[in-house]
Phi, psi and omega in degrees: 000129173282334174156150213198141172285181117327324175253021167086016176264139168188187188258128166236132182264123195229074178099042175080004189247163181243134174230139180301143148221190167275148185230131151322172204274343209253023187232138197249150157328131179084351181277159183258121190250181152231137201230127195243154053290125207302159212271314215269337159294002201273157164221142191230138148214163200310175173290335189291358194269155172294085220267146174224070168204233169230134216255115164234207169236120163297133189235349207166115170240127186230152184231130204227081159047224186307010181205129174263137201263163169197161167203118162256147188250130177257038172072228177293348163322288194117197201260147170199128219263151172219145167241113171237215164246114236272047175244061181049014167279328156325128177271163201291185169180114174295151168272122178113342203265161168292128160238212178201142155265125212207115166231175190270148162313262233313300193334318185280184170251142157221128204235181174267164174275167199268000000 
């Protein structure tokens, strides 16, 4: 944990980089944690958008009836999957183009580590 409010907003830092979520209460500056988040919390949108996320490469789209797939490569990150609901609403995004990665504070778990 990088740092944490009163009201549970804060930072975990992950390969030196910091993302914002809520941290539980029973968790401190300095604790060490794992942090989950689910693929359907995920948002891929083009690079031109205003990203307050991580900046990658789309590798793979896929369309599975009511639900669209996406898996972007973040570099040093490593891969991260976004599931979303297929409802024609999307902007389109080629495989290869620069996007963002993108969740709600909410969007992560942070749990303790093992």
């Amino acid at each position: 944990v990088g740092r944490r409010a009163a009201d549970g907003v804060g930072e975990v830092v992950i390969n030196g980089r910091a993302f914002p979520c809520r941290i539980p209460s029973e968790f401190s500056v300095g604790s060490k944690v794992f942090v989950a988040l689910r693929y359907e919390r995920v948002e891929v949108v083009p690079a031109g958008e205003l990203c307050a996320g991580i900046e990658g490469t789309l590798v793979e789209e896929n369309y599975l009836g009511p639900t669209l797939q996406r898996t972007v490569d973040l570099g040093g990150l490593g891969t991260i999957l976004s599931d979303t609901a297929n409802n024609g609403r999307q902007t389109p995004i080629g495989v290869g183009s620069p996007v963002c990665v993108r969740w709600s504070i909410d969007g992560p778990t942070v749990l303790a580590a093992s």
